[in-house]
Residue frames relative to the residue before (quaternion, step in Angstrom):
aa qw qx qy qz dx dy dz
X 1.0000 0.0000 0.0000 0.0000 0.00 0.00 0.00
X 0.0108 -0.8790 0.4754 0.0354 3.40 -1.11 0.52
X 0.1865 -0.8419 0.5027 -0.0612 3.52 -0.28 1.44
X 0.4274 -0.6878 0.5864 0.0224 3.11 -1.07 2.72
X 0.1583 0.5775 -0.8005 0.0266 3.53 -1.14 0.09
X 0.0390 -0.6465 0.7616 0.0211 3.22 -1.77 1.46
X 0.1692 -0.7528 0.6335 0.0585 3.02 -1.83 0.53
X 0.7428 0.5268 -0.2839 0.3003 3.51 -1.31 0.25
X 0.3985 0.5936 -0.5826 0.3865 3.42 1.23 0.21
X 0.2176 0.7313 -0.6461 -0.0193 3.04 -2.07 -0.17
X 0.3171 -0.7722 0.3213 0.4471 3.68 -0.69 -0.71
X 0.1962 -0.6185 0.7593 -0.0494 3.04 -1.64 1.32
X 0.6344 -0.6792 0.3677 0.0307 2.24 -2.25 0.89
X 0.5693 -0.6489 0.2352 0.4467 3.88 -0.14 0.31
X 0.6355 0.4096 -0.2878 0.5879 3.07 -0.86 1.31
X 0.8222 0.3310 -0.3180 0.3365 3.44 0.67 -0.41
X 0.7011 -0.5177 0.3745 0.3165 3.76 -1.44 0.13
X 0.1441 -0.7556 0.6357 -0.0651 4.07 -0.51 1.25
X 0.1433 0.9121 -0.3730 -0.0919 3.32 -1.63 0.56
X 0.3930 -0.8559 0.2232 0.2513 2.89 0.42 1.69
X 0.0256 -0.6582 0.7276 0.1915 3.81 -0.91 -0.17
X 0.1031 0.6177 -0.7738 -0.0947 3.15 -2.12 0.00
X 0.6143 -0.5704 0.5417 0.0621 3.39 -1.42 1.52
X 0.1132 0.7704 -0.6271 -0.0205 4.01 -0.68 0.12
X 0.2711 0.6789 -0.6627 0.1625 3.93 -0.33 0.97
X 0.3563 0.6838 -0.4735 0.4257 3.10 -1.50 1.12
X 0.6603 -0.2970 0.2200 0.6538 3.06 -0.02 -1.34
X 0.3393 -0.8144 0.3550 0.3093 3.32 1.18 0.29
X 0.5825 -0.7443 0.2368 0.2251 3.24 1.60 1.19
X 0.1420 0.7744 -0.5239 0.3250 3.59 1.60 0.67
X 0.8738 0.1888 -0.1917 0.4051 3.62 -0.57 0.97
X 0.6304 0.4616 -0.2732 0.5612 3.48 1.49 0.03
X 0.5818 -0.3587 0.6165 0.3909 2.88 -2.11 1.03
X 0.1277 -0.6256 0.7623 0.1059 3.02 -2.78 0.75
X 0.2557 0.8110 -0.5234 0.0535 3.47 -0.65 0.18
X 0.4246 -0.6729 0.5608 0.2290 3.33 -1.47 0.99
X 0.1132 -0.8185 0.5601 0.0601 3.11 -1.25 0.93
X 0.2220 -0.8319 0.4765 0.1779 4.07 -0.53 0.12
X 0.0789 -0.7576 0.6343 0.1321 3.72 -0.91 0.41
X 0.1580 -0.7527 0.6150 0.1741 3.61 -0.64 0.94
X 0.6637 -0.5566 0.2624 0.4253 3.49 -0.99 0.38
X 0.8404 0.2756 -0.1031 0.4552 3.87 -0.60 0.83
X 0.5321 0.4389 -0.1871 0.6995 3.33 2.27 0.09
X 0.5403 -0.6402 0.4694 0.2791 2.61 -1.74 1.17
X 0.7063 -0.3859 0.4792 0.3502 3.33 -1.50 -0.58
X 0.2561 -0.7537 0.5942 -0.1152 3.10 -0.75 2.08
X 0.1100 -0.7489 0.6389 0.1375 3.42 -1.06 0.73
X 0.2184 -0.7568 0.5954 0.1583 3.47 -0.99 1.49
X 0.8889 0.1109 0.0346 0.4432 3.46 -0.40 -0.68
X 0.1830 0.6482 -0.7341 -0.0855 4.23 -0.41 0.40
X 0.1449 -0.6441 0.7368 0.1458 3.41 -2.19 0.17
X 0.4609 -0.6249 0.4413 0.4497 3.52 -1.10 1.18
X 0.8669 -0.1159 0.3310 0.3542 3.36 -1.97 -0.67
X 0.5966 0.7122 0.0163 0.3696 3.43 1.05 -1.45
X 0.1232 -0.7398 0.6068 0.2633 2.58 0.37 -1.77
X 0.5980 0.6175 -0.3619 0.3607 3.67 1.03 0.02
X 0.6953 0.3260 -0.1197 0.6292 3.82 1.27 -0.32
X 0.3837 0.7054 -0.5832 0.1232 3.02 -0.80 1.18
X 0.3245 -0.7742 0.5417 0.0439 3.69 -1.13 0.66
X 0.0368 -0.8157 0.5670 0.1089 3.22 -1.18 0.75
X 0.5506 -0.6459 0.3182 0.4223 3.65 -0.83 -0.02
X 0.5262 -0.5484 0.3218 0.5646 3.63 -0.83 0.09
X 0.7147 0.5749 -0.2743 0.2888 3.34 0.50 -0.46
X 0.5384 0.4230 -0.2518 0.6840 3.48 1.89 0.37
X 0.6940 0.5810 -0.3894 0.1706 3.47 0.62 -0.97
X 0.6874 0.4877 -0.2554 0.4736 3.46 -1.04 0.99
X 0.8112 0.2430 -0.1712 0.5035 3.05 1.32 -1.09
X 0.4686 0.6317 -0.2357 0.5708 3.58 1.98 -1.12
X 0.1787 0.6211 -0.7550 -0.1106 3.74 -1.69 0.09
X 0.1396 -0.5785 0.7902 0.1462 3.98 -1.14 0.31
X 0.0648 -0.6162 0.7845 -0.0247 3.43 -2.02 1.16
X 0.2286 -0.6794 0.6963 0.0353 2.94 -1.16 0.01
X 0.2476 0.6356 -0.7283 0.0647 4.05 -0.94 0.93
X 0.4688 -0.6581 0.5802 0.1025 3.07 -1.78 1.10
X 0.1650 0.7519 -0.6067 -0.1982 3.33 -1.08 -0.20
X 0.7257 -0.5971 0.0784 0.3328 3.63 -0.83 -0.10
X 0.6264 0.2016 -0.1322 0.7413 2.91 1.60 0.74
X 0.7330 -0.0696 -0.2556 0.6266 3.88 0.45 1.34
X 0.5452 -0.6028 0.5760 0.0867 2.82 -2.27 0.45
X 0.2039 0.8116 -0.5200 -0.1716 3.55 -0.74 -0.41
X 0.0902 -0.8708 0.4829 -0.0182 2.92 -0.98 0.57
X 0.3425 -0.7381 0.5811 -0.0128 3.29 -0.37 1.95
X 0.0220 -0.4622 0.8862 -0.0207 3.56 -2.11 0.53
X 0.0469 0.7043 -0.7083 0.0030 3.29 -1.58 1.19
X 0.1821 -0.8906 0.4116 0.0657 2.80 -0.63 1.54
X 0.4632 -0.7728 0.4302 0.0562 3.84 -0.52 0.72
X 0.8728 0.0582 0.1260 0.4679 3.77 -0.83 0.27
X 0.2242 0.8951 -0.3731 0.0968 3.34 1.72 0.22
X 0.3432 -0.7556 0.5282 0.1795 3.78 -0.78 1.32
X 0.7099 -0.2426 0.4907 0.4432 3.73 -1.59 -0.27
X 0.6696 0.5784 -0.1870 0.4268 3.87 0.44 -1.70
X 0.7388 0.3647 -0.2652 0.5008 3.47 1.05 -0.68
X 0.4223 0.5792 -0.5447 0.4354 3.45 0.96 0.21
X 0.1004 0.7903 -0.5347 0.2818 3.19 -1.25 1.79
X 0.2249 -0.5117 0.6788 0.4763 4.21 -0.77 -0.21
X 0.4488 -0.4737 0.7514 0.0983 3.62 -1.79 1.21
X 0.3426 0.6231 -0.6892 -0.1393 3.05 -1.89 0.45
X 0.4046 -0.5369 0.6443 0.3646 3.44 -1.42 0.47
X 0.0357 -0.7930 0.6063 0.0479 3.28 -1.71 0.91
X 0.2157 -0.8713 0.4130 0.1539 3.78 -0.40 0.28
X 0.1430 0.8053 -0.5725 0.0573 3.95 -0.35 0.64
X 0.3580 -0.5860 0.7154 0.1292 3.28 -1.95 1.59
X 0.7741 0.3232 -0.4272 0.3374 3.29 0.06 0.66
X 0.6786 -0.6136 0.1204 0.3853 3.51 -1.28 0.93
X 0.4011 -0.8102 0.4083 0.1263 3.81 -0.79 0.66
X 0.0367 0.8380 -0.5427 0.0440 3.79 -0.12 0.14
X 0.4310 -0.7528 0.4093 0.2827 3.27 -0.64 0.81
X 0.6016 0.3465 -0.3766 0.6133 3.51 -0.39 1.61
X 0.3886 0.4243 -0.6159 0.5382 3.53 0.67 0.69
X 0.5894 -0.6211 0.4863 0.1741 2.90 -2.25 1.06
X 0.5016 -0.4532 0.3697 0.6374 4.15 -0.44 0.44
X 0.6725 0.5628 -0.3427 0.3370 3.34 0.01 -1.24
X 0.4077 0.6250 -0.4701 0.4713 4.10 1.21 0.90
X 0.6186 0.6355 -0.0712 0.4566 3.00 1.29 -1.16
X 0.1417 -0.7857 0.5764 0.1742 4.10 -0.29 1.32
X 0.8961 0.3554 -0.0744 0.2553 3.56 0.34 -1.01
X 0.1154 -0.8306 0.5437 -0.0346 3.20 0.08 1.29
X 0.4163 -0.5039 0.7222 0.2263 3.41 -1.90 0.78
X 0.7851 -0.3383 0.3845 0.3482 3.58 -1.75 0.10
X 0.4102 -0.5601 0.6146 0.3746 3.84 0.64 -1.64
X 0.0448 -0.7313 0.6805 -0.0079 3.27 -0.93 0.66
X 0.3624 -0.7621 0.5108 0.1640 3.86 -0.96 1.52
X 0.1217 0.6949 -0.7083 0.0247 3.61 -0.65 0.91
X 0.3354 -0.7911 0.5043 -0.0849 2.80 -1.11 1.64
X 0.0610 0.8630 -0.4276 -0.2619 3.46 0.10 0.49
X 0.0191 -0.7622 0.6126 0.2085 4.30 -0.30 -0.03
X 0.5928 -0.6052 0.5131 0.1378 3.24 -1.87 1.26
């Protein structure tokens, strides 16, 4: 079993700099895709940012790129996993989640590839 905890949403102001964390205990997710996903209100489930196992592949959407990064540091017994988010717009106001999948990933799989979800963290952005 593995248990997401994210942190750091909140609301800020356009234009400015956010940073996401997500926790990984459990299996401390050693061999799985991570990625941060967002639901704005009345929308489906967007994946921003996944990073392989590694830490050597990762992808963002067009609609983040440039402004979005996802990392990923390991230690020997937990994960973490960070999205810093940049120049942040109104549009990016969303519930965050950190998500976690043992199976292979490709950008363009649906969120719904992904077993293990954290709660969501609200980052609001206001104009």
């Amino acid at each position: 079993q593995v248990q997401l905890v994210e942190s750091g949403g909140g609301v800020v102001q356009s234009r400015d700099f956010r940073s996401l964390a997500c926790g990984a205990s459990g299996r401390t997710c050693r061999g799985y895709t991570m990625a941060w996903v967002r639901q704005a209100p009345g929308q489906d489930r967007e994946i921003v940012a996944y990073i392989s196992d590694r830490g050597e592949i990762n992808a963002h959407a067009d609609s983040v790129e440039g402004r979005f990064n996802i990392s990923k540091d390991k230690a020997r017994n937990r994960v973490s996993l960070q999205l810093n988010m940049k120049s942040l717009k109104p549009e990016d106001t969303a519930v965050y989640y950190c998500a976690a999948s043992s199976a292979p990933f490709r950008w363009g799989n649906p969120p719904s590839r992904f077993e293990y979800w954290g709660q969501g963290t609200q980052v609001t952005v206001s104009s």
